[in-house]
LOKE-25139 format. One record per residue (C-alpha): residue number from 1; residue in one letter; x, y, z. Coordinates in nm, 3 decimals. Example, Ala and Ser with C-alpha at 12.3 -4.5 7.8 and 13.67 -1.06 7.14 Angstrom:
REM LOKE-25139
{1,'A',{1.230,-0.450,0.780}};
{2,'S',{1.367,-0.106,0.714}};
//
This chain:
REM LOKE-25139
{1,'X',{-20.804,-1.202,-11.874}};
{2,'X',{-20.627,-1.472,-11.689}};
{3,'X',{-20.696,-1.841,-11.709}};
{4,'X',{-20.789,-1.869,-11.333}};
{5,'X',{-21.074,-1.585,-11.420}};
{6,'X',{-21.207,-1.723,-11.692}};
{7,'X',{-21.252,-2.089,-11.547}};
{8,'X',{-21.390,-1.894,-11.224}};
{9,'X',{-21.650,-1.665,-11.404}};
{10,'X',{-21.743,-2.062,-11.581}};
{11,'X',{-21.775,-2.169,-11.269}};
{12,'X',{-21.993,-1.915,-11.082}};
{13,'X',{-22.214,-1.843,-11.417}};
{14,'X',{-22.291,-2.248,-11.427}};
{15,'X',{-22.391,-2.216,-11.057}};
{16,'X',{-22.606,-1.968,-11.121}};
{17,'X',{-22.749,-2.172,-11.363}};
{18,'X',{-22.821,-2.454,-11.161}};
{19,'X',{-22.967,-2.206,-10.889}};
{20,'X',{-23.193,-2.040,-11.088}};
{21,'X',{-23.349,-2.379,-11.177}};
{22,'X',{-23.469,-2.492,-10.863}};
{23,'X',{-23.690,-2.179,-10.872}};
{24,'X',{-24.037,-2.212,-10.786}};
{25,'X',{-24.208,-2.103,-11.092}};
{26,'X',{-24.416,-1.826,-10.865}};
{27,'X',{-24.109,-1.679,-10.784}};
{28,'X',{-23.997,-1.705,-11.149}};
{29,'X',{-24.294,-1.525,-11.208}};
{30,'X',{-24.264,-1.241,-10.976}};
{31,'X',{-23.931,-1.213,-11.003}};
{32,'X',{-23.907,-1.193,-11.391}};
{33,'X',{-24.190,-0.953,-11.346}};
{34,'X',{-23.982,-0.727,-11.183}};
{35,'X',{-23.641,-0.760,-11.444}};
{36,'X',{-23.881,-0.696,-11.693}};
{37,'X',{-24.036,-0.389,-11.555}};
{38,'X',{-23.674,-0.232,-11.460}};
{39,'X',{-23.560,-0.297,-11.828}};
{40,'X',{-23.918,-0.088,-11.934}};
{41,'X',{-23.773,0.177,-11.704}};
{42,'X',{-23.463,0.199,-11.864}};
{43,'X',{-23.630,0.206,-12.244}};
{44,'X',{-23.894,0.472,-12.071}};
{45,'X',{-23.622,0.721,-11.971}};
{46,'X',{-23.423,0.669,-12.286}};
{47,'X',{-23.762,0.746,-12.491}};
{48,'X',{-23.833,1.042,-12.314}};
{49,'X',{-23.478,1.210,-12.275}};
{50,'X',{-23.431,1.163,-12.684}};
{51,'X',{-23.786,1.239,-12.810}};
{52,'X',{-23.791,1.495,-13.075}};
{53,'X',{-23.709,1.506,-13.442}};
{54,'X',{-23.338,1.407,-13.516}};
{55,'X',{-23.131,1.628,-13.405}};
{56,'X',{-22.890,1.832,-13.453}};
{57,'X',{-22.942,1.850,-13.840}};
{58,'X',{-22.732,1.578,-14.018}};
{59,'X',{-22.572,1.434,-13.726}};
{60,'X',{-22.900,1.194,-13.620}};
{61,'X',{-22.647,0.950,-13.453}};
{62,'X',{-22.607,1.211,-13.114}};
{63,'X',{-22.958,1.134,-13.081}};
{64,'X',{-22.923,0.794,-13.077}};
{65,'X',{-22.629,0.824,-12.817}};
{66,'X',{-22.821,1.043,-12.542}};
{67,'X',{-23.116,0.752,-12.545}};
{68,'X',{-22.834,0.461,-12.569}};
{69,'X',{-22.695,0.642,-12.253}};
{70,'X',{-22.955,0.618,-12.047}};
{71,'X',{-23.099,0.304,-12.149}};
{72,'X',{-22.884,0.069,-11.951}};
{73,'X',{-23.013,0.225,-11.648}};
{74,'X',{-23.238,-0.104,-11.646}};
{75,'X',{-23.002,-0.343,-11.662}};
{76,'X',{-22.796,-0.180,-11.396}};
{77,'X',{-23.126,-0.220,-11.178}};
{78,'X',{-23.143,-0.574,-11.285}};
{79,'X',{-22.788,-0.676,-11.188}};
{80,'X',{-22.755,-0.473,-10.880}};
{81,'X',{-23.069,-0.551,-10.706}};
{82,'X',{-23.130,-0.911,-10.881}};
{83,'X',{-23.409,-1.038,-11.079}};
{84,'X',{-23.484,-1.296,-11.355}};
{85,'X',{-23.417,-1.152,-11.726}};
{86,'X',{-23.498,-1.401,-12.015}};
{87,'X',{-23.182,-1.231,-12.220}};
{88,'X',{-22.904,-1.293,-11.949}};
{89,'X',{-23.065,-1.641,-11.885}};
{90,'X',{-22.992,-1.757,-12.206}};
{91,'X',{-22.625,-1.745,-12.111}};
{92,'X',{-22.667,-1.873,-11.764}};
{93,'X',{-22.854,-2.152,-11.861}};
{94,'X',{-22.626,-2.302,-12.184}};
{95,'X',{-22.336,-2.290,-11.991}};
{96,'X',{-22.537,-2.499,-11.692}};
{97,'X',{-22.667,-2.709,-11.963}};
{98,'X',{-22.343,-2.806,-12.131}};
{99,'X',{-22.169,-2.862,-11.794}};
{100,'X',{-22.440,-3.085,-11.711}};
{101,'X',{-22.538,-2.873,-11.418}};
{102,'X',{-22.926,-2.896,-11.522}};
{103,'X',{-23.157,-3.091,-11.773}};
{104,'X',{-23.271,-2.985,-12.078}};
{105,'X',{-23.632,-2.904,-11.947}};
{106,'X',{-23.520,-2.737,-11.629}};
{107,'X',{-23.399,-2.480,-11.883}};
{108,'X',{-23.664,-2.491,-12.156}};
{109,'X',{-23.897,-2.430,-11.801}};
{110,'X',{-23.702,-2.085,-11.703}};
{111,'X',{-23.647,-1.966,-12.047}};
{112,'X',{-24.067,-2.002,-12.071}};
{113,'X',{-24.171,-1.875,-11.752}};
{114,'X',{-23.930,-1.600,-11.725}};
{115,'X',{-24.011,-1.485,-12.068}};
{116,'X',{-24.381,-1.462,-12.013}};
{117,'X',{-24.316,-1.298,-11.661}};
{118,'X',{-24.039,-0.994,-11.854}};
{119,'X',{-24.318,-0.979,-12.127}};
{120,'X',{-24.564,-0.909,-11.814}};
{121,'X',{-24.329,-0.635,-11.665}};
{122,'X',{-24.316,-0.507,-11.980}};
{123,'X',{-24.649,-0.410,-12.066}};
{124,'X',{-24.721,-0.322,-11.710}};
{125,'X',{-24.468,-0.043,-11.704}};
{126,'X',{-24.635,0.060,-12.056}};
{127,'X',{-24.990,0.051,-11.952}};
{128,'X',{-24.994,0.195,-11.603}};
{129,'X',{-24.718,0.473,-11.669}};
{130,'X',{-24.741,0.543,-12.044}};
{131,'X',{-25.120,0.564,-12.121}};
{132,'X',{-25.311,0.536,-11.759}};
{133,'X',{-25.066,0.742,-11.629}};
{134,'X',{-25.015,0.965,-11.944}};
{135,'X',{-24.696,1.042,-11.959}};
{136,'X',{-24.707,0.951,-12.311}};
{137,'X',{-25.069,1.043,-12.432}};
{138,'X',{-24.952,1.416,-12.556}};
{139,'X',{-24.721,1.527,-12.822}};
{140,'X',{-24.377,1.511,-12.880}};
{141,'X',{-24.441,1.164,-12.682}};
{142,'X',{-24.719,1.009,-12.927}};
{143,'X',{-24.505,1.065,-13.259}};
{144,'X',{-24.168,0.988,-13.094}};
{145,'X',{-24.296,0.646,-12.946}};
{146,'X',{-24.500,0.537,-13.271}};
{147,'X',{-24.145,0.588,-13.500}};
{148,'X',{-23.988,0.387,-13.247}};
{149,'X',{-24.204,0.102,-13.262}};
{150,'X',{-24.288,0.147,-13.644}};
{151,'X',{-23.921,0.107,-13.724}};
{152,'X',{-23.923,-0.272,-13.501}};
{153,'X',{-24.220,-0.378,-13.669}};
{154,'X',{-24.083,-0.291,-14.039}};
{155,'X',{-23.804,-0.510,-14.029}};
{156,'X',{-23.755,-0.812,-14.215}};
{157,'X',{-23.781,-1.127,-14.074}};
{158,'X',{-23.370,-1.203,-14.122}};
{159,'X',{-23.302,-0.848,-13.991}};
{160,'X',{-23.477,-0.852,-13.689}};
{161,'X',{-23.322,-1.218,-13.589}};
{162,'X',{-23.000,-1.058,-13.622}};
{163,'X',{-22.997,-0.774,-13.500}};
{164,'X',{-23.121,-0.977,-13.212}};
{165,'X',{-22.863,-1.174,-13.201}};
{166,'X',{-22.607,-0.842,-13.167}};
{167,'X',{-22.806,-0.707,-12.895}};
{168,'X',{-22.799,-1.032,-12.641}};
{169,'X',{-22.427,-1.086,-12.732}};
{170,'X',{-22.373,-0.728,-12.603}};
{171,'X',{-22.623,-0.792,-12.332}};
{172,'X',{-22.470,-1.129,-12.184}};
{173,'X',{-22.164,-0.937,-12.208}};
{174,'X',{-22.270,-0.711,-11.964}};
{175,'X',{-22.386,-0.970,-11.758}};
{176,'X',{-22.063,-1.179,-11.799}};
{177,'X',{-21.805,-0.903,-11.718}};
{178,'X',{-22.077,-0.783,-11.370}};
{179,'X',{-22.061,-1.110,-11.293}};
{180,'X',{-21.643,-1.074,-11.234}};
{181,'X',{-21.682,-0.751,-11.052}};
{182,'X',{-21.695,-0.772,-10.696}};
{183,'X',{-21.870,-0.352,-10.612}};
{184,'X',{-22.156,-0.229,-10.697}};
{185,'X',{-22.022,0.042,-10.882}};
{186,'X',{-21.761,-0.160,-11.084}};
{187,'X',{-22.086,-0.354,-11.176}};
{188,'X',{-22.285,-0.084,-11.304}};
{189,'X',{-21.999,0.033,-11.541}};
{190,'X',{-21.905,-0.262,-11.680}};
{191,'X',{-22.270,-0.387,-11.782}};
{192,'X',{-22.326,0.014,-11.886}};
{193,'X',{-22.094,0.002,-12.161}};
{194,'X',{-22.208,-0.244,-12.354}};
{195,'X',{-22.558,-0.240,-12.335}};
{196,'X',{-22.531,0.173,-12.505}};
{197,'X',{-22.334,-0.016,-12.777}};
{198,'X',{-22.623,-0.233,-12.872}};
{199,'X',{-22.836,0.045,-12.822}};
{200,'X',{-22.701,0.298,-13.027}};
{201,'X',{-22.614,0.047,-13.295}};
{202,'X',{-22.955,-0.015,-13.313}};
{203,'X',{-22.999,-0.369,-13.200}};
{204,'X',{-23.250,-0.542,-13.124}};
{205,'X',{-23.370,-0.637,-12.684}};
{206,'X',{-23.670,-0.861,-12.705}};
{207,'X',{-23.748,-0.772,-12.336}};
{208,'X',{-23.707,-0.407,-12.409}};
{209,'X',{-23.933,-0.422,-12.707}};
{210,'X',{-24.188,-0.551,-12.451}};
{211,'X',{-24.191,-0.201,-12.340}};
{212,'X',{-24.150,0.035,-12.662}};
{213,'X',{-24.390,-0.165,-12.862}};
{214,'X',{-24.701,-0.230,-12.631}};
{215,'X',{-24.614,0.151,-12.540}};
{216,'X',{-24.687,0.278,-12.903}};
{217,'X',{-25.018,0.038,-12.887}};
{218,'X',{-25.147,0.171,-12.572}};
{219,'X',{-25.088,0.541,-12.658}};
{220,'X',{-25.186,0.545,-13.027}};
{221,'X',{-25.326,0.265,-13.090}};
{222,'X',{-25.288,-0.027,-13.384}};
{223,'X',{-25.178,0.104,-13.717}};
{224,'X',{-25.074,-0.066,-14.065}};
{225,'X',{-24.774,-0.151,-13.940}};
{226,'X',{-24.775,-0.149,-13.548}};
{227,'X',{-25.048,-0.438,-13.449}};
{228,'X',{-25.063,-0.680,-13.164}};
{229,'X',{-24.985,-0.946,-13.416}};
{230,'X',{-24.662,-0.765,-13.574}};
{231,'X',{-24.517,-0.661,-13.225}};
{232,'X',{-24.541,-1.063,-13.139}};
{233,'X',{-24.476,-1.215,-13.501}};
{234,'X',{-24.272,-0.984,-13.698}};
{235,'X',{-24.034,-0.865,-13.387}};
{236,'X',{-24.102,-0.994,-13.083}};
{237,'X',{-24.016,-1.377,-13.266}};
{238,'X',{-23.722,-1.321,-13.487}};
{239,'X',{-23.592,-1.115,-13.204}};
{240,'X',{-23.651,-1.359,-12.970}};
{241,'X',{-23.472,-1.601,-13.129}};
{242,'X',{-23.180,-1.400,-13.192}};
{243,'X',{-23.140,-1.279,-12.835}};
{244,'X',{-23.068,-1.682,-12.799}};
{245,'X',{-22.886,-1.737,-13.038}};
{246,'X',{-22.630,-1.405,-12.907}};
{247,'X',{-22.645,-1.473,-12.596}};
{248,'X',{-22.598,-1.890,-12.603}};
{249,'X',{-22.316,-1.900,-12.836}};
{250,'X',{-22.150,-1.579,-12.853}};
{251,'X',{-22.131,-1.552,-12.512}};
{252,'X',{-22.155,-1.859,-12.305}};
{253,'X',{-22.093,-2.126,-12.555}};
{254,'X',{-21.750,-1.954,-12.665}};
{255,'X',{-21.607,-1.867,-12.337}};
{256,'X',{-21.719,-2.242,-12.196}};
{257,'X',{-21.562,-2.346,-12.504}};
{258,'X',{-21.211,-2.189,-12.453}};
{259,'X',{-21.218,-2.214,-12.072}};
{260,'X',{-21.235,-2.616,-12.226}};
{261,'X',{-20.991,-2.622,-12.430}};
{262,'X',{-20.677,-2.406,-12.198}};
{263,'X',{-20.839,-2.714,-11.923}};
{264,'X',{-20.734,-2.951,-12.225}};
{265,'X',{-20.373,-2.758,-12.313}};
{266,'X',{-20.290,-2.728,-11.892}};
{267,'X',{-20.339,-3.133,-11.862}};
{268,'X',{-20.117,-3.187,-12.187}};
{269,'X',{-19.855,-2.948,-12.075}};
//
């Protein structure tokens, strides 16, 4: 990537930044509403186009491809027709912040709001498709959807913040490289590929867990290990936290930081 592209994509993700903040919180609301529900979508389809028992025999990780193909289907919905997702904020906003393009509680204000509005979309998308609609209250759907969400409430504390942290620097990713294509269809590949990395790694999206775990709740119900309090405390927080973490340093505080310093070199030279 040249110079004059990265300071460019610095330039238009800090904008965006500074944008997003002056955001009436309603329409943070509504529109972080919808981002969560399309990444719900995208974690619905992927559930229901890889539910069985692993398959073929010994080669689980084909399974795990076919649902990390479809998955970004959400995101691409997301970045194509716009709407506020907590994950790609964290990027937007810590490159804003350290340019001095917003305050500190313009973006402790989005990160809140559009959190609780994803988390919103999220269950939404569970409840009204997955049990009131039932597309998920009938076998294979039941035992596929409870493994799913058993595995994300099992994992230690440490695990699930990192594996967080993978996920959002794949995610911000996405949204960095969409954000240097100019078509819609250069956008939609280049945030495809590597959202299915995180995905089939088996990383961890706090906004698609919104989804997948709520999903499991609504359709089978609280279990020893899948509760309201484990989805928020044992995933939804460590995860959380690492999708900042990924998607504030690894993404936007690096590039900001070497868009910096070739600034620095180009005044010296």
């Amino acid at each position: 990537m040249g110079l004059l592209g990265l300071h460019e994509t610095i330039e238009s993700v800090s904008a965006s930044g500074k944008s997003k903040s002056r955001l009436p919180v309603d329409v943070l609301l509504a529109s972080s509403f919808l981002a969560g529900a399309y990444i719900a979508f995208g974690a619905f389809i992927a559930l229901i186009a890889s539910t069985g028992a692993p398959w073929p025999q010994g080669i689980p990780g084909l399974q795990k491809l076919l649902y990390a193909a479809v998955f970004p289907v959400g995101m691409i919905y997301v970045i194509i027709a716009g709407a506020e997702l907590f994950t790609g904020n964290c990027m937007f906003f810590t490159v804003a912040y350290l340019r001095h393009e917003v305050q500190l509680q313009d973006l402790l204000r989005n990160w809140f709001w559009v959190w609780i509005g994803n988390l919103a979309g999220g269950i939404a998308v569970a409840y009204l498709f997955g049990r009131a609609g039932g597309v998920l209250m009938s076998e294979p759907w039941m035992t596929y959807v409870y493994s799913l969400a058993r595995a994300k409430c099992s994992l230690p504390f440490v695990a699930a913040f990192w594996r967080g942290v993978g996920a959002n620097w794949m995610g911000c990713l996405a949204v960095w490289m969409a954000t240097k294509s100019h078509t819609v269809v250069d956008k939609a590949i280049v945030s495809h590929l590597p959202i299915m990395t995180f995905v089939t790694l088996g990383l961890e999206n706090s906004i698609a867990n919104m989804f997948t775990i709520p999903a499991c709740l609504f359709a089978v119900g609280s279990t020893s290990v899948v509760t309201w309090q484990s989805f928020f405390l044992k995933n939804l927080l460590p995860v959380t936290m690492g999708n900042i973490v990924g998607g504030a340093f690894f993404v936007g505080g690096l590039y900001l930081f070497i868009s910096r310093r070739h600034e620095q070199l180009e005044r010296v030279a």
